[in-house]
N, C-alpha and C positions, 0 to 999 in steps of 0.2 A: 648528524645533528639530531639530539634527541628533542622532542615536544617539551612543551612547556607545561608543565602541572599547573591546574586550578588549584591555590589555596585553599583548603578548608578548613573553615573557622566561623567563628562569631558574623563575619562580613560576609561571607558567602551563605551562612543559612537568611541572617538580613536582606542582601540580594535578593536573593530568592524571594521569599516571602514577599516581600512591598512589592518584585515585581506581577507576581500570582494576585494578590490583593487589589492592585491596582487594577489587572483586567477584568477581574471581579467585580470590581464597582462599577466599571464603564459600561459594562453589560446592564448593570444592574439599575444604575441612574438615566441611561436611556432607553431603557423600556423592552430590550432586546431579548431578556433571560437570559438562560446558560450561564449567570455566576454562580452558580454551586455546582453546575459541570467541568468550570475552573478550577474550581475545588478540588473537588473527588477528582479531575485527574491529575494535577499535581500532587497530591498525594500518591496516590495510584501509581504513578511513576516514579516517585521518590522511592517505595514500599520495592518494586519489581526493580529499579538499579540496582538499590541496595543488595537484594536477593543474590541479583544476576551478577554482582561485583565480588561476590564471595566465591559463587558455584565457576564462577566461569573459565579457572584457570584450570580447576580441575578437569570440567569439562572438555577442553580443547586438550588434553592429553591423549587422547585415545579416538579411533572412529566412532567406536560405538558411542560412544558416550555424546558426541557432536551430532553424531547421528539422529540420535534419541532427542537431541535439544531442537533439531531442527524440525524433527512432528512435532513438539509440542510447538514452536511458534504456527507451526503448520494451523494445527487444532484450534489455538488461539484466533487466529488469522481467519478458519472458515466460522469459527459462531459469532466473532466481531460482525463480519461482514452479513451474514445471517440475521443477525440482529438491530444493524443500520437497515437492512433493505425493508423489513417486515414481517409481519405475519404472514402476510402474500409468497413467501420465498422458504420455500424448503431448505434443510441444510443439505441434499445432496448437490442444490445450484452450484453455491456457494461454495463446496469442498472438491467439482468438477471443475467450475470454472478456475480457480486458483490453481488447481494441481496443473490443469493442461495449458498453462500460460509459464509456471514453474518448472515441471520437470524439464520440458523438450530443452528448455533455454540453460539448464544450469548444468542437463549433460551435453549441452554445444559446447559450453566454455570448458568441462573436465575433460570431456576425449578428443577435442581438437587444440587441449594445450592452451588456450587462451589464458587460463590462471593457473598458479603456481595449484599442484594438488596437496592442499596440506589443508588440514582440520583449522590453521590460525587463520587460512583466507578462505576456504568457502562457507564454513559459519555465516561469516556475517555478510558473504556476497548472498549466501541462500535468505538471510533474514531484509535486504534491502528488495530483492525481488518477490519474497512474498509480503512484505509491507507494500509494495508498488502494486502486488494484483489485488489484494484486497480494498485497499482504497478503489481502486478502479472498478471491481466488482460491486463494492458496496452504493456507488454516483450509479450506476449501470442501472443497478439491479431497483434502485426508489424510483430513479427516473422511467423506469421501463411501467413500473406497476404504478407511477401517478400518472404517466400518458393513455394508459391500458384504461383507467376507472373515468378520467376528464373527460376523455373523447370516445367513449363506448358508442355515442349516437354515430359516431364518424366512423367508426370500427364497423357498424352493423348498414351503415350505407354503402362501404367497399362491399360487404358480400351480397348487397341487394346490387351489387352491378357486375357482380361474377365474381368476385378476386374467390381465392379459394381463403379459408380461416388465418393461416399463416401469415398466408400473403397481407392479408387488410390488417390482419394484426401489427404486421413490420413496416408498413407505411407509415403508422401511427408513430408507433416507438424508436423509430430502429436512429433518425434526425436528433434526438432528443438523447438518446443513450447513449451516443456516439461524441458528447458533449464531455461523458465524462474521461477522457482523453487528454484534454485541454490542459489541467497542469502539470502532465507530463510533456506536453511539446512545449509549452511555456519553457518550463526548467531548462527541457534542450535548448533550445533557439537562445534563451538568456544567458547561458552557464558560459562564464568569463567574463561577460559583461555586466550582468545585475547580482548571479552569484558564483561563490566558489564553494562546491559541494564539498561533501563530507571526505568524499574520496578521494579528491587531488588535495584537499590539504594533508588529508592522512599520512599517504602516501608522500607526498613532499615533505612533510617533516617527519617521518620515518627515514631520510636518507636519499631517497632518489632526487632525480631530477626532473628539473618542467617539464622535458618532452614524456618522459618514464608517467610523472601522476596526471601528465594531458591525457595519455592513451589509454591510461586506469580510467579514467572517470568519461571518458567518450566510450567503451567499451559499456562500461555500467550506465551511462544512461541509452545506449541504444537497443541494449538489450532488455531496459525495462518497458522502453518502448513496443518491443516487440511482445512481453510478456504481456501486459497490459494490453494491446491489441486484442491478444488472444482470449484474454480474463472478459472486457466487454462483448466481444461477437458473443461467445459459449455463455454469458450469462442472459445476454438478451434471447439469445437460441430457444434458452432450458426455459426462460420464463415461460415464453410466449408458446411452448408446447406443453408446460406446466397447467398455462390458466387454459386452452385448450383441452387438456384432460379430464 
């Protein structure tokens, strides 16, 4: 059974549009801002499919080539993140904490066989785990350095009562950074019942079966889980030795 194509036409760029506009306004009419970050990123992502809809057959022809597309999402993935957390956050947090939440997890699944090893599946299994660590980096990494600057009075009473700097540092942040977690277990704990993710439908209508795109997409979210785990400790770690330095 092959997937069902989105019509493109007149109705679909309509779609589109009134639906981008509409959350534009609602932002906009209640006082919230971010309608022209509505904008620029629906643009932004119209501009980058389209790109990516051309280059990408070619791309997945060859390793190298797959190879080379997965640092750039890489590169992408650490200055995004870099750039949500602050000025406060170096780029090497951000391009540690990603990598060592990514690599361990995506050579578990290629040398113990969990996915098929081909350029058409680990592309975009490598592009959903470093989307999952940089979200998780980037909540980690604000949340770390807006608990660090609110509670500095509280930061400097733990070491007025011994903690050593780390220590009184991580009491402060570590409650709060740990928060940003939350809608990766969300996802997990809902997935079947609130949603049905990208990867079991994919997979289901690519041909398999329910149990075949069950075990895709439990595989893919427990392992973001895991990557994500990783992405927050090692970004709260780096900070908090970072502002320390």
């Amino acid at each position: 059974m092959s997937a069902p194509a989105v019509p493109i036409g007149p109705a679909l760029v309509a779609t589109l549009s009134g639906l981008t506009l509409a959350g534009a306004a609602v932002l906009r009419l209640s006082g919230l801002g971010r309608a022209r970050a509505i904008l620029g990123a629906a643009v932004r992502a119209t501009v980058q499919l389209g790109v990516v809809s051309l280059v990408i057959v070619a791309v997945l022809r060859a390793w190298w080539s797959s190879g080379a597309f997965i640092l750039l999402m890489y590169a992408v993935a650490t200055v995004t993140a870099r750039r949500r957390v602050g000025a406060g956050c170096p780029v090497p947090v951000t391009a540690l904490a990603i990598a060592a939440g990514v690599a361990p997890a995506l050579g578990v699944l290629l040398v113990g066989r969990a996915l098929p090893v081909t350029p058409l599946v680990v592309l975009p299994t490598a592009g959903i785990l470093i989307g999952g660590a940089m979200t998780a980096t980037s909540l980690a990494g604000r949340r770390t350095l807006d608990e660090l600057r609110a509670r500095h009075g509280e930061y400097e009473a733990g070491l007025a009562l011994g903690l050593l700097p780390r220590d009184a540092a991580m009491e402060i942040c570590r409650p709060a950074a740990g928060q940003a977690l939350i809608p990766a277990l969300d996802q997990t704990r809902t997935v079947g019942l609130v949603t049905l993710p990208g990867a079991f439908v994919g997979v289901l209508l690519g041909g398999a079966g329910p149990v075949q795109a069950g075990a895709t997409q439990l595989l893919i979210l427990l392992t973001l889980l895991a990557v994500e785990a990783v992405a927050i400790a090692l970004t709260v770690e780096l900070l908090v030795r970072w502002r320390r330095g």
